[in-house]
N, C-alpha and C positions, 0 to 999 in steps of 0.2 A: 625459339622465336619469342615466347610470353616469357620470358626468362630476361632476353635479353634487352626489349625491344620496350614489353613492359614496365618490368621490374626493373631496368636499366642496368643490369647486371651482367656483366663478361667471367665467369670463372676461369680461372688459370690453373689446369692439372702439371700434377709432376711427371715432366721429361721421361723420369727413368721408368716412366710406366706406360711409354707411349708404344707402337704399334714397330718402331725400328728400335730394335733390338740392343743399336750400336750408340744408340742416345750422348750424347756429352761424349764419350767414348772415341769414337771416330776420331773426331779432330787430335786427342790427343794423341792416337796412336798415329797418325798422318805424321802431325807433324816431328812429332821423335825421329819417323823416319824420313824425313828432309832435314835435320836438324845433321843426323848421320851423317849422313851425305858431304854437307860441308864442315866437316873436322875432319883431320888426320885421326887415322887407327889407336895411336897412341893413347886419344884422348874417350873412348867408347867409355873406358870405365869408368871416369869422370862425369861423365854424361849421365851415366845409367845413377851415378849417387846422387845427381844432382834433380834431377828429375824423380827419383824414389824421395828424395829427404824432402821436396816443394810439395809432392802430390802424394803426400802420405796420408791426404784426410777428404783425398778428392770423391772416393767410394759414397762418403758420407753426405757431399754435397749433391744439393740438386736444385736447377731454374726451374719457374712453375709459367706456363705458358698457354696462352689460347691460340691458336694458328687459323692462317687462311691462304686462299688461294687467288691469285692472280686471275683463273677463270671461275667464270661465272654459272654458264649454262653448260656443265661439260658432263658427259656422259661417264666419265669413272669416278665422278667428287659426286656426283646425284648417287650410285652405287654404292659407294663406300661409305658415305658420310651423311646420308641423306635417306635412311632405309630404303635403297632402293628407289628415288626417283620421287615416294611418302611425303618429304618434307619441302622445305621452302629453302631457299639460299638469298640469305641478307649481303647486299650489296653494301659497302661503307666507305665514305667520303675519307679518302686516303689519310690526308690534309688535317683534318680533325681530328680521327684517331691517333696522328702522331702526335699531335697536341695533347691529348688525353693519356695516351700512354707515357710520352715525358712527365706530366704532371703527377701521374700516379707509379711511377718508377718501376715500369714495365712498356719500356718505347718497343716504338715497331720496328723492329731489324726483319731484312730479306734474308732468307738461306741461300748457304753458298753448298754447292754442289761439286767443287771442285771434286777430281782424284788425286790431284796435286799438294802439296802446302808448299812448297819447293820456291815459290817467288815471293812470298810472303815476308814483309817486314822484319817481323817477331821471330822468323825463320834464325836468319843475321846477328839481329839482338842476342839471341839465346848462344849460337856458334861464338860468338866474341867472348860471351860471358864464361862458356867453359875453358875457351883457348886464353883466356886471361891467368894469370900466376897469381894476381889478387882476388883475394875472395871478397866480396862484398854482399852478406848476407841483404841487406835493405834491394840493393839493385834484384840478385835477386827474385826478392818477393815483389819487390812491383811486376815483373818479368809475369810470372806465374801466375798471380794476380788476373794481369791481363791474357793472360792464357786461360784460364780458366773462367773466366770472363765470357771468352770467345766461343767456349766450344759449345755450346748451345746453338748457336747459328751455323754447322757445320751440320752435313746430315753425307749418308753414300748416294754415288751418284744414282744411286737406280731406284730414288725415289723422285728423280729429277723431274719426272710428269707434274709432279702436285703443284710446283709452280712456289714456292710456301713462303708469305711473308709472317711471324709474331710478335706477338704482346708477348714478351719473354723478361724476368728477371733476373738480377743478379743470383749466381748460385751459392751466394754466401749472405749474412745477414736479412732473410726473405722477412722474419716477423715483424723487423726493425722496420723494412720496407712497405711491407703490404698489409701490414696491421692482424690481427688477430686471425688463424688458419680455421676454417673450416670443415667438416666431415662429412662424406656421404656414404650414408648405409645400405647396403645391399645385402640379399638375402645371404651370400657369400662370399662380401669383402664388406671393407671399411676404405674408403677414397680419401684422401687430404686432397685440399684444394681454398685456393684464396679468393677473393672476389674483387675483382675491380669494378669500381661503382661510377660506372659511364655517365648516368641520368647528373650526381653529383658532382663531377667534375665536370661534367661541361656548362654546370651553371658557374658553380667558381670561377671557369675562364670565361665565361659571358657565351656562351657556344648555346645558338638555338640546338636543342637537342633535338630536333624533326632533323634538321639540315645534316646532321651523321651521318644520314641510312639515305641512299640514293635509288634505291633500288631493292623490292621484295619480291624475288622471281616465284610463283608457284610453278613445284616441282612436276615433271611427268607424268607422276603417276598419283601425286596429292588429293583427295579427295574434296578438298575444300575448293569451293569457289570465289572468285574475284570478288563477287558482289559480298557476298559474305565476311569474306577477308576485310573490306572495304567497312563492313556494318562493324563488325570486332574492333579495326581503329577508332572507330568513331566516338566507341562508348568507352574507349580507353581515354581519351581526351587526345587522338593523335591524327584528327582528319586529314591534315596535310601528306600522312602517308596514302591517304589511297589514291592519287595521281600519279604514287612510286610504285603500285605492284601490276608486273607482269605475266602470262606465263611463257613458261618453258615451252621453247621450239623443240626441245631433244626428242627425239624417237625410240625413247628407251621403254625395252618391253619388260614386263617386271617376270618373266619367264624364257 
């Protein structure tokens, strides 16, 4: 919360270190296999070169991402995300944050949950492109491009509680995009991570930076008080938030 709220700073961790397993992953293998589907048998090996020779550097990439949830006061995001009930959950003005994530090249996409790719556009695109007798390297890379674009916003469905919209970037060119990479030291790792700097971007687009944050629920089981939370904005220079914090209704036991 003093990270974000303060400091005006969102960091963006890398995908392939997130908590599913199948990260960027999924979507690729999903849709290869709807891709199948609509070709003749004839054409599998064609497919399999075509798909090896586009994603042969796809290991390498990776989107850097901050995520959220469509709910607010829910008893498995307080658990999981929230030590247990400990923390706070910032509510954010949908509207604004897209405006800020467009601007800082990390827009807000929802996750698709599909188990499907089967109806999908790019599905079609790709089937044409193999069952074509022309090769056309350019098509293509745009093709893949946009495949791998995509798979970031793809996750399995049995994450589908979380509800998950992010601030997600491109998984190619990130330094060009988000400016100089970050590190966080742990007693037993080293973290990369980028910063997207909320407080300066929503001055650039004219965006009262109070008017973001809709909402500062304290958690279940948070040890901080209202009135206290309320003195903390204060001397932050951010009194218009303490008419935003709530507590939590959840009835979450921390045992």
């Amino acid at each position: 919360m003093n990270g974000i709220i303060v400091n005006g700073e969102i960091w963006l961790w890398n995908l392939r270190r997130m908590n599913d397993s199948q990260e960027m992953q999924y979507f690729i293998n999903e849709l290869k296999a709807a891709v199948k589907k609509s070709i003749p048998e004839s054409f599998y090996e064609k497919m399999d070169r075509i798909f090896s020779e586009n994603l042969k550097d796809f290991d390498n990439l990776s989107s850097y991402a901050s995520c959220f949830s469509e709910y607010a006061d829910d008893a498995s995001q307080w658990a999981r995300y929230a030590k247990n009930g400990m923390g706070v959950c910032i509510a954010f003005n949908k509207e604004l944050l897209q405006k800020i994530g467009d601007e800082g090249h990390a827009p807000l996409c929802r996750v698709n949950y599909s188990k499907s790719c089967d109806n999908l556009e790019i599905v079609e695109e790709i089937a044409s492109l193999i069952k074509s007798e022309n090769k056309n390297p350019q098509e293509e890379r745009i093709l893949f491009n946009k495949l791998i674009a995509s798979s970031p916003l793809f996750k399995h469905p049995s994450f589908i509680s979380e509800k998950e919209y992010r601030l997600v970037s491109l998984p190619y060119k990130v330094n060009e995009y988000l400016g100089k990479p970050q590190f966080f030291v742990e007693e037993t790792n080293i973290k990369k991570y980028y910063i997207l700097k909320l407080r300066q971007i929503s001055e650039k687009l004219c965006i009262k930076y109070s008017d973001l944050f809709t909402e500062i629920c304290i958690g279940p089981q948070a040890r901080v008080t209202k009135d206290v939370l309320c003195d903390y904005f204060i001397s932050a220079g951010f009194p218009e938030l303490c008419k935003k914090i709530t507590l939590s209704d959840c009835p979450l036991r921390r045992f």
